[in-house]
ROLODO-978579 format. One record per residue (C-alpha): x, z, y. Coordinates in pm, 1 decimal. Each point is the difference from the previous one (the first is absolute). Layout:
        xx        zz        yy
         X         Z         Y
...
This chain:
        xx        zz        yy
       0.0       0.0       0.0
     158.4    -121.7     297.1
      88.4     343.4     227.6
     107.1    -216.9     287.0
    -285.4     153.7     293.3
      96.2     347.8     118.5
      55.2     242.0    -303.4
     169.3     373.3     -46.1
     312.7     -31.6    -130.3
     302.7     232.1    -117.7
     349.4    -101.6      41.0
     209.8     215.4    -176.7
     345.2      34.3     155.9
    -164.9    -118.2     285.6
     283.2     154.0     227.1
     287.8    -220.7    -168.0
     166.0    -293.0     133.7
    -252.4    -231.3    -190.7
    -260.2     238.8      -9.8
     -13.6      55.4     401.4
     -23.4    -338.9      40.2
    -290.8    -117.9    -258.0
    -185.9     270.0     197.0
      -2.2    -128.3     324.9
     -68.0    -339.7    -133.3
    -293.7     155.7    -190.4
    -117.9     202.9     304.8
       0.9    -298.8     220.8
    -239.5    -186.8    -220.6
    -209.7     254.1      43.7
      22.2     212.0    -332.1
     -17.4     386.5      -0.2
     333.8     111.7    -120.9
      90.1     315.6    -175.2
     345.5      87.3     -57.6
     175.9     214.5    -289.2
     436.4      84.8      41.0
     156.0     278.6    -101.3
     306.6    -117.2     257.1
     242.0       1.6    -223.5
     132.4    -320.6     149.7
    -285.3     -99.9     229.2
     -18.4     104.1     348.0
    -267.8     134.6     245.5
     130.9    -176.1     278.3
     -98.0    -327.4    -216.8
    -317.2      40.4      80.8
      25.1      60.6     402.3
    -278.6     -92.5     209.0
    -275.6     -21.1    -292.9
    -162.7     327.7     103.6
    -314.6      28.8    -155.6
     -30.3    -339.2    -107.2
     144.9     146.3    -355.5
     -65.1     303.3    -213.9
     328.2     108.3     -62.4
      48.5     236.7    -303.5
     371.4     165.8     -97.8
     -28.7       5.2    -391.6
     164.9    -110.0    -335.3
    -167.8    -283.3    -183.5
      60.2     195.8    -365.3
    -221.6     299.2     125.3
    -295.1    -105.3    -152.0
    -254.7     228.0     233.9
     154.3    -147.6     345.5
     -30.5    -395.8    -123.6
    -402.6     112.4    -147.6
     -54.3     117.8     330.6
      79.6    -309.2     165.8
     -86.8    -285.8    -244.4
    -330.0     128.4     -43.7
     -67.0    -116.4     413.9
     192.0    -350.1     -78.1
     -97.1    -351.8     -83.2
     348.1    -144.4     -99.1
     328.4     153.4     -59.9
     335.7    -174.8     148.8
     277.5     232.4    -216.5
     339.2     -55.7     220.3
     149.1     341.6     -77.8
     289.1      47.0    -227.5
     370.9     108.5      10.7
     167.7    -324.2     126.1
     334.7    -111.6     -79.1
     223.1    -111.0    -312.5
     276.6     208.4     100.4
    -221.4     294.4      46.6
    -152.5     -48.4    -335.6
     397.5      18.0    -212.8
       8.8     321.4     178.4
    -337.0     131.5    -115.7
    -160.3    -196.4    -254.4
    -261.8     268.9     -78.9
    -105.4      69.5     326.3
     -65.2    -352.5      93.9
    -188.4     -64.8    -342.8
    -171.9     267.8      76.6
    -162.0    -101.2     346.3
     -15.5    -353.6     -68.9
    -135.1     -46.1    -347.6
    -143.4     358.1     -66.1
    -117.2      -4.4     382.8
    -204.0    -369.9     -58.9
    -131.8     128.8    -280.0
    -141.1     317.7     120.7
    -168.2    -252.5     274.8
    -132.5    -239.8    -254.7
    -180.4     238.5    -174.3
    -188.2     195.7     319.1
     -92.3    -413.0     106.9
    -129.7     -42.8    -357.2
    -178.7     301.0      67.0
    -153.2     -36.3     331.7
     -69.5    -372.4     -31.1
     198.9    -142.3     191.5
     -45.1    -388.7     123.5
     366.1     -87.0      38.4
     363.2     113.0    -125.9
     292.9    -171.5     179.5
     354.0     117.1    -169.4
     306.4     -20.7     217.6
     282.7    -179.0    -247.2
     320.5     -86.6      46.5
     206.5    -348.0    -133.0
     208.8     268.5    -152.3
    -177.4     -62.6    -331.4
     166.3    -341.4     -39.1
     372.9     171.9      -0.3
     208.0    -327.4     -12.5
    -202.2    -199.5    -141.5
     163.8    -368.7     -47.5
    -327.8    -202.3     176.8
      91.5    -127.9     354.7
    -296.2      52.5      88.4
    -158.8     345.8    -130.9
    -393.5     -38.1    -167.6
    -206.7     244.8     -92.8
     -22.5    -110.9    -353.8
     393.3      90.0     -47.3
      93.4     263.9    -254.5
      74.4     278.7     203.2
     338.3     105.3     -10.7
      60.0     317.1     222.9
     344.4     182.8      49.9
    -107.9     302.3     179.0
    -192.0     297.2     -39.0
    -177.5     -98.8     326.9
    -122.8    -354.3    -165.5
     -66.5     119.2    -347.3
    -247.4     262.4     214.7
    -147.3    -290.3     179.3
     -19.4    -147.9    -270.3
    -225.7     249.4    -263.5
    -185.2      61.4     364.4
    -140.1    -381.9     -25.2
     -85.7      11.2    -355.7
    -209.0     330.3      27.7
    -202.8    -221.4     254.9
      -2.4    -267.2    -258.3
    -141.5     239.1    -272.5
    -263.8     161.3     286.9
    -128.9    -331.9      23.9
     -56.0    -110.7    -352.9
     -64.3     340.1    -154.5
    -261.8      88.3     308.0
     -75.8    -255.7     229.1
     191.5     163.1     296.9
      50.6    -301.2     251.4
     406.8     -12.2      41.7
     258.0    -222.5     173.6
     365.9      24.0     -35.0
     231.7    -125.9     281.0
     408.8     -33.5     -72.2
     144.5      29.9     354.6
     342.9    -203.6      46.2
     237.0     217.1     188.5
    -263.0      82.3     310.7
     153.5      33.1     345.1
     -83.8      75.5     356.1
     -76.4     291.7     319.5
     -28.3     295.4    -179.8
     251.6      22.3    -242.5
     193.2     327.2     -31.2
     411.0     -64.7      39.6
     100.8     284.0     -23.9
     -64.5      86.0    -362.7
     244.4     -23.2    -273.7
    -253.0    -246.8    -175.2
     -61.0    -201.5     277.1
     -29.5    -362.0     -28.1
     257.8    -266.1      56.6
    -180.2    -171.5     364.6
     -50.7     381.4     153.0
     393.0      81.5     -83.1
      90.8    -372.2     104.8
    -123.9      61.2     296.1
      81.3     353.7      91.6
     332.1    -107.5     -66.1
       4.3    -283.9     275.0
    -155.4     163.7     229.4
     265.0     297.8     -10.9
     283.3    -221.7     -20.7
      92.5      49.1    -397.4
      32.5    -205.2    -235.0
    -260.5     -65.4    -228.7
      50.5      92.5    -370.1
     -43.0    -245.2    -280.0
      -4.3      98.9    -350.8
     111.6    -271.7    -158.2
     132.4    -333.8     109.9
    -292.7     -96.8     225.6
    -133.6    -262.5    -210.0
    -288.2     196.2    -152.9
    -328.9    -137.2     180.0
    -334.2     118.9      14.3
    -347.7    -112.0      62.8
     -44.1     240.4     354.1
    -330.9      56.2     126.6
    -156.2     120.5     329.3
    -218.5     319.6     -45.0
    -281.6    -250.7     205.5
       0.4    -158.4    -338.3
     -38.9     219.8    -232.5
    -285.3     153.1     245.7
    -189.6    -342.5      14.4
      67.8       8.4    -398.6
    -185.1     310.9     -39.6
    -279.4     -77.9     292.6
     -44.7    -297.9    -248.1
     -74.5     197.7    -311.5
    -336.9     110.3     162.2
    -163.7    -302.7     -21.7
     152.5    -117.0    -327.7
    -155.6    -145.5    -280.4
    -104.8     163.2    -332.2
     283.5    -240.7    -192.2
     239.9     189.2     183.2
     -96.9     362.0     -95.6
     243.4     143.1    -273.5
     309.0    -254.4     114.0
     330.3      64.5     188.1
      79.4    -262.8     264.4
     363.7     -42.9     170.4
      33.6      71.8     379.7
     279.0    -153.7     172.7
      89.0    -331.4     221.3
     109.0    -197.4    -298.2
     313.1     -65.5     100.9
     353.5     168.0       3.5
     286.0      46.6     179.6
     377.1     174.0    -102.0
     106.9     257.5     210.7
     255.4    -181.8     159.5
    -265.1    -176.6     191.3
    -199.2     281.1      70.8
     335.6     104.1     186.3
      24.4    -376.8     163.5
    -384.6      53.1     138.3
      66.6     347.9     134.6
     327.7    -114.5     193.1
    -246.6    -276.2     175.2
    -231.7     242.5      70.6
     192.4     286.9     138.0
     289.7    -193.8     140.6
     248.0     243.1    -115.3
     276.7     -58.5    -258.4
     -91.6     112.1    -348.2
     259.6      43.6    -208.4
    -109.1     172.1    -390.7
     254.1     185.6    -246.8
     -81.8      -1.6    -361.2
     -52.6     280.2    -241.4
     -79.6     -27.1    -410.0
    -304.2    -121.1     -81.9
    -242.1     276.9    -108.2
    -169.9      65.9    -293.9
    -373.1    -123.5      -2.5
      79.8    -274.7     270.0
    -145.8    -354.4     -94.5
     209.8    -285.8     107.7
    -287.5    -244.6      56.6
    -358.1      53.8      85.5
    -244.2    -271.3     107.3
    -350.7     -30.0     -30.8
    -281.2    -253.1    -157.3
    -291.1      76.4     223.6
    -211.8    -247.9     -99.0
    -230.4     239.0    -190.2
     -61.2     216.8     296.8
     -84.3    -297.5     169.4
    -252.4     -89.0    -263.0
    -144.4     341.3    -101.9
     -60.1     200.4     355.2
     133.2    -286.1     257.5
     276.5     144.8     132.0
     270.9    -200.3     187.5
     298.2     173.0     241.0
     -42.1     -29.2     327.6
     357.8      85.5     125.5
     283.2    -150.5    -149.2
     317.0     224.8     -20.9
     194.6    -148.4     283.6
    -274.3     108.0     246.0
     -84.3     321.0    -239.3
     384.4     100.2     116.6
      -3.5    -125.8     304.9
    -328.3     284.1      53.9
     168.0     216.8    -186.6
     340.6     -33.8     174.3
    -219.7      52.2     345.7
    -155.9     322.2     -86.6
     330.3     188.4    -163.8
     179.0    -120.6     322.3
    -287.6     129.9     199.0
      -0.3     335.9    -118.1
     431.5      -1.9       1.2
     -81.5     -36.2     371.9
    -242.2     272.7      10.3
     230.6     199.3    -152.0
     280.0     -29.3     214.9
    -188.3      51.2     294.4
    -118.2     319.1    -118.4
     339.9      95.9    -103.4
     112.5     -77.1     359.6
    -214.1     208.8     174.6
């Protein structure tokens, strides 16, 4: 049933980089959006200027009484928490197994319970580890070389089995490497484009681990947000599938360096480390099932995703400073 006029709706991790983002998207279509985060890694400040436009509740999505109380007020469930991070995941496999597969489980069952009309699973390419492909599909074996993917991973076949065992109405959606304002840099686990940055913009060099040939399929966050926006008008056919999310194309991170010289006009010079365990050398994605099955297409390309992204980091540097300063 198509959910697509104004519904409730609980985004869980709703003060995360992703999270934050899907609900302001969601509250300027005119949706009534309740948010769940324990802030383990999301922040308040995320969600600045929303006022009482949300419901914002601090909670853990495994406590079973705090996600009845708020699914049984909900229409469709967008699931973004989870411990991010393959890195994060070799240090503490059982904590991030925990959250991610025990924690979309735990929601499954209270949406079985309460009836909810729609399910939408955050994934991660992860899953495909290194797989051979060019061009990753969704019908790949799964190959995942992280605790982090293999949690992903169990997360979107528990919405498989909701589906088929009892009708629950879910859609997986494998992010590729999601970028943009927002992004915390100053975590150990951060992302490559939030450190790249950083790094520029503080007159460092940029670490690479590895040669810099390893490419990846980057997306804007305004992507993956019109990804999910599309979910609530998709089709029946696409209830109990996983779609990939992501530009389909790539680009090594020797270029990424190339673009970000242009952009910032300052000299960018990287030093290498080892590669790290976990990392995938290639990632790019077949998106022509997303296309087909909720309509999605990206919007912003990844040279003017980093160009934005480049903006706001710089914007904020200045802020900084000037508070500093004074």
């Amino acid at each position: 049933m198509p959910l697509n006029s104004p519904k409730n709706i609980l985004v869980t991790g709703g003060a995360g980089f992703i999270g934050s983002h899907l609900v302001r998207g969601l509250v300027g279509e005119g949706h009534r959006v309740s948010v769940i985060d324990n802030f383990s890694t999301g922040r308040r400040e995320n969600l600045a200027g929303l006022g009482d436009r949300i419901t914002l509740f601090e909670g853990d999505i495994r406590d079973p009484e705090a996600v009845g109380d708020l699914l049984g007020e909900v229409e469709a469930v967008f699931h973004q928490a989870a411990l991010p991070s393959v890195p994060r995941s070799f240090a503490d496999p059982v904590e991030t197994t925990s959250v991610n597969t025990g924690g979309t489980l735990s929601l499954l069952e209270a949406a079985r319970k309460f009836g909810i009309s729609l399910f939408v699973f955050a994934s991660s390419s992860s899953i495909y580890g290194d797989a051979a492909a060019e061009a990753k599909t969704e019908d790949l074996p799964p190959d995942p070389l992280s605790p982090y993917a293999v949690s992903k991973l169990a997360g979107e076949e528990f919405c498989r089995l909701y589906r088929k065992l009892y009708g629950l109405p879910t859609i997986g959606l494998r992010y590729f490497n999601v970028f943009g304002p927002g992004q915390d840099p100053e975590s150990q686990y951060s992302a490559v484009l939030p450190l790249f940055i950083t790094a520029v913009l503080e007159g460092r060099s940029p670490v690479i681990y590895g040669d810099g040939t390893q490419s990846r399929d980057f997306s804007y966050v305004e992507n993956v947000v019109r990804a999910n926006l599309a979910c609530l008008n998709a089709p029946e056919e696409a209830y109990g599938e996983v779609c990939n999310v992501a530009c389909g194309e790539r680009i090594d991170l020797l270029g990424v360096l190339e673009i970000l010289r242009e952009i910032s006009g300052r000299p960018v010079d990287p030093v290498f480390a080892d590669r790290r365990p976990g990392d995938v050398l290639h990632s790019r994605a077949d998106i022509s099932r997303a296309a087909g099955l909720i309509g999605y297409s990206p919007s912003v390309r990844f040279p003017e995703g980093l160009r934005r992204t480049y903006d706001h980091f710089a914007a904020r540097f200045s802020q900084q400073g000037d508070q500093v300063s004074h």
